[in-house]
C-alpha positions as CSV (number, residue, x, y, z in Angstrom):
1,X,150.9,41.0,119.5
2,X,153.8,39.8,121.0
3,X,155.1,38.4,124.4
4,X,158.7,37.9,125.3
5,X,158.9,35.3,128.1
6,X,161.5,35.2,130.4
7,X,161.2,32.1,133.5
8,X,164.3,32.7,136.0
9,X,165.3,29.2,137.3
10,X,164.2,29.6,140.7
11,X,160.6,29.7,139.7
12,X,157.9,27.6,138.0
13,X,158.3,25.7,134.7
14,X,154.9,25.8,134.0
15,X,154.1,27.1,130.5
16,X,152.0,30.1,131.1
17,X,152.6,31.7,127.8
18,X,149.0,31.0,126.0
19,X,147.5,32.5,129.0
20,X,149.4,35.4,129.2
21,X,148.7,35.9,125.7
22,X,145.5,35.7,126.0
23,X,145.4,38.7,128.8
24,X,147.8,40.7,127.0
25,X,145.1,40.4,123.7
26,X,142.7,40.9,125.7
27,X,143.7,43.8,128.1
28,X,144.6,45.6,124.8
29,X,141.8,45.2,122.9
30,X,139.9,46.8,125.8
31,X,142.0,50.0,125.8
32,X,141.8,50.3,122.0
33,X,145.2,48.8,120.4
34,X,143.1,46.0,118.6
35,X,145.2,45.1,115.3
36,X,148.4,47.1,116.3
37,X,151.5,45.1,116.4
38,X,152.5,45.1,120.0
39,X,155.7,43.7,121.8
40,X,156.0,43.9,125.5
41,X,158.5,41.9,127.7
42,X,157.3,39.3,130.9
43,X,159.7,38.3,133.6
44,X,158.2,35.8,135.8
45,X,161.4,36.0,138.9
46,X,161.6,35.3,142.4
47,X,161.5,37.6,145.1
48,X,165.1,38.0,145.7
49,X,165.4,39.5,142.0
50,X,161.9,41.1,142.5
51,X,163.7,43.2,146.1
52,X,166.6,43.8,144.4
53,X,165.2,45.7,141.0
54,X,162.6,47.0,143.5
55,X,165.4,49.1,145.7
56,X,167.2,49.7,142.2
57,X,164.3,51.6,140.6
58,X,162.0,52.5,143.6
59,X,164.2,52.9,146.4
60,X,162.0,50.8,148.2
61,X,163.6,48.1,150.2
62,X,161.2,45.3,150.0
63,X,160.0,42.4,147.6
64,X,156.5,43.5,145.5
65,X,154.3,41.6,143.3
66,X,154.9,43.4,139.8
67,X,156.8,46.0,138.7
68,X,156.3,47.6,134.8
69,X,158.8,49.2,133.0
70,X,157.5,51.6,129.7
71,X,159.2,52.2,127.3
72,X,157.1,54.8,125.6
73,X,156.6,58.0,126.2
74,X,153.2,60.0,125.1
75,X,152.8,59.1,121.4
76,X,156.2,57.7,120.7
77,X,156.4,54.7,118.7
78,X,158.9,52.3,117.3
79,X,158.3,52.1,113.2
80,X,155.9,49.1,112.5
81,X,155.5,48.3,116.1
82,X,155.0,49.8,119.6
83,X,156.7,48.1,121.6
84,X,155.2,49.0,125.5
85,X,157.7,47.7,127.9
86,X,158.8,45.1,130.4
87,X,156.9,43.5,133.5
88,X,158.4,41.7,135.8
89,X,155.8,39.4,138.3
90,X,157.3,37.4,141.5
91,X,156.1,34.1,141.0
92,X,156.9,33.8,145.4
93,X,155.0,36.9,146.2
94,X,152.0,35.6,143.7
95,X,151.7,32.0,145.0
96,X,152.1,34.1,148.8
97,X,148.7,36.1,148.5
98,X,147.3,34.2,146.2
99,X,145.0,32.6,149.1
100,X,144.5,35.9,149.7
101,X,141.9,37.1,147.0
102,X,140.5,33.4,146.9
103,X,142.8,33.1,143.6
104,X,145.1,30.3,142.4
105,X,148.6,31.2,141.2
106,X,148.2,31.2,137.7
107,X,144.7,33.7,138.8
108,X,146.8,35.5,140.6
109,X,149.7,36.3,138.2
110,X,147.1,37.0,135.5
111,X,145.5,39.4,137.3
112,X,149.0,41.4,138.4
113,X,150.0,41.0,134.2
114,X,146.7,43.2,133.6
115,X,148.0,45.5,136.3
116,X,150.9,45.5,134.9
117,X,149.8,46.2,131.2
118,X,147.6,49.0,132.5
119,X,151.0,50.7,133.7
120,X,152.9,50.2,130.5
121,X,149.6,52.0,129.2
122,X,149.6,54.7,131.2
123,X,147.3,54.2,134.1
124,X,148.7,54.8,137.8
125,X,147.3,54.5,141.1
126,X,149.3,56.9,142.7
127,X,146.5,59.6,143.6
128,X,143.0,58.5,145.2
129,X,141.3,59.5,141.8
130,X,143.3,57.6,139.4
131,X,143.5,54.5,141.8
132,X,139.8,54.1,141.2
133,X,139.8,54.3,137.9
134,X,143.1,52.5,136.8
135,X,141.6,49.3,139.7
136,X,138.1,49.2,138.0
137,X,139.6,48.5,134.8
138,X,141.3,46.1,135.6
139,X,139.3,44.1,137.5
140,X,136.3,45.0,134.5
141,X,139.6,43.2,132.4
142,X,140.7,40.5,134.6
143,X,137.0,39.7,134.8
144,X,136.2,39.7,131.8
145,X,139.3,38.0,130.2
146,X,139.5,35.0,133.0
147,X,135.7,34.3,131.7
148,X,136.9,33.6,128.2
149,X,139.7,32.0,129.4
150,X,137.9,29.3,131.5
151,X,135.5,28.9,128.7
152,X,138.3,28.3,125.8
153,X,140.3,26.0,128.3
């Protein structure tokens, strides 16, 4: 599995990357992809960027947390590797409601990367139904995934 990081320069320096691997392998493995080669692209921005691809692509005229971007559709799949898409996470909106959910940042943006994942997968939360479902899995994920984290770290 593989992560393409991308840190604008308004935002954090931190290095995230083992983390978010960690989630992505995690978050995966879960939903049944264990051993497949997987690419999928991570754009920690600010939320000027976040507002601007959010009016692009949405036609909604405000700043959101994560936004994903698949690029499969159904069963399509790149030879030798699937490669699911890009999610992009506002570092400013994350460390913003953070305090929120009695999170930290790096909690926080871990837990919008699952959400994110699930969308490159798939899941939506646009009906009452599938909100359920798609937001139990991922808090079953983030739960489960932040344990082992800790525990490793």
């Amino acid at each position: 599995m593989n992560i393409n990081f991308d840190f604008s320069d308004n935002v954090t320096k931190e290095n995230y990357e083992p983390m978010f691997f960690h989630f992505l392998n995690e978050t995966l493995n879960e939903l049944g992809f264990e051993g497949e080669d997987i690419f999928v692209s991570l754009s920690i921005i600010d939320d000027k960027m976040m507002h601007e691809l959010n009016r692009t692509y949405r036609g909604v005229d405000k700043t959101t947390d994560v936004l994903s971007f698949a690029f499969e559709e159904g069963d399509d799949k790149i030879v030798g590797m699937r490669e699911l898409g890009e999610i992009y996470i506002s570092y400013q909106t994350a460390l913003k409601q953070s305090p929120q959910y009695h999170m930290t940042c790096e909690e926080e943006m871990c837990f919008l990367f699952v959400h994110g994942i699930l969308h490159l997968c798939g899941y939506d939360h646009d009906e009452e139904e599938k909100k359920k479902i798609m937001f139990s899995l991922q808090e079953k994920i983030y739960k489960g995934a932040d344990e082992k984290w800790k525990k490793q770290n």
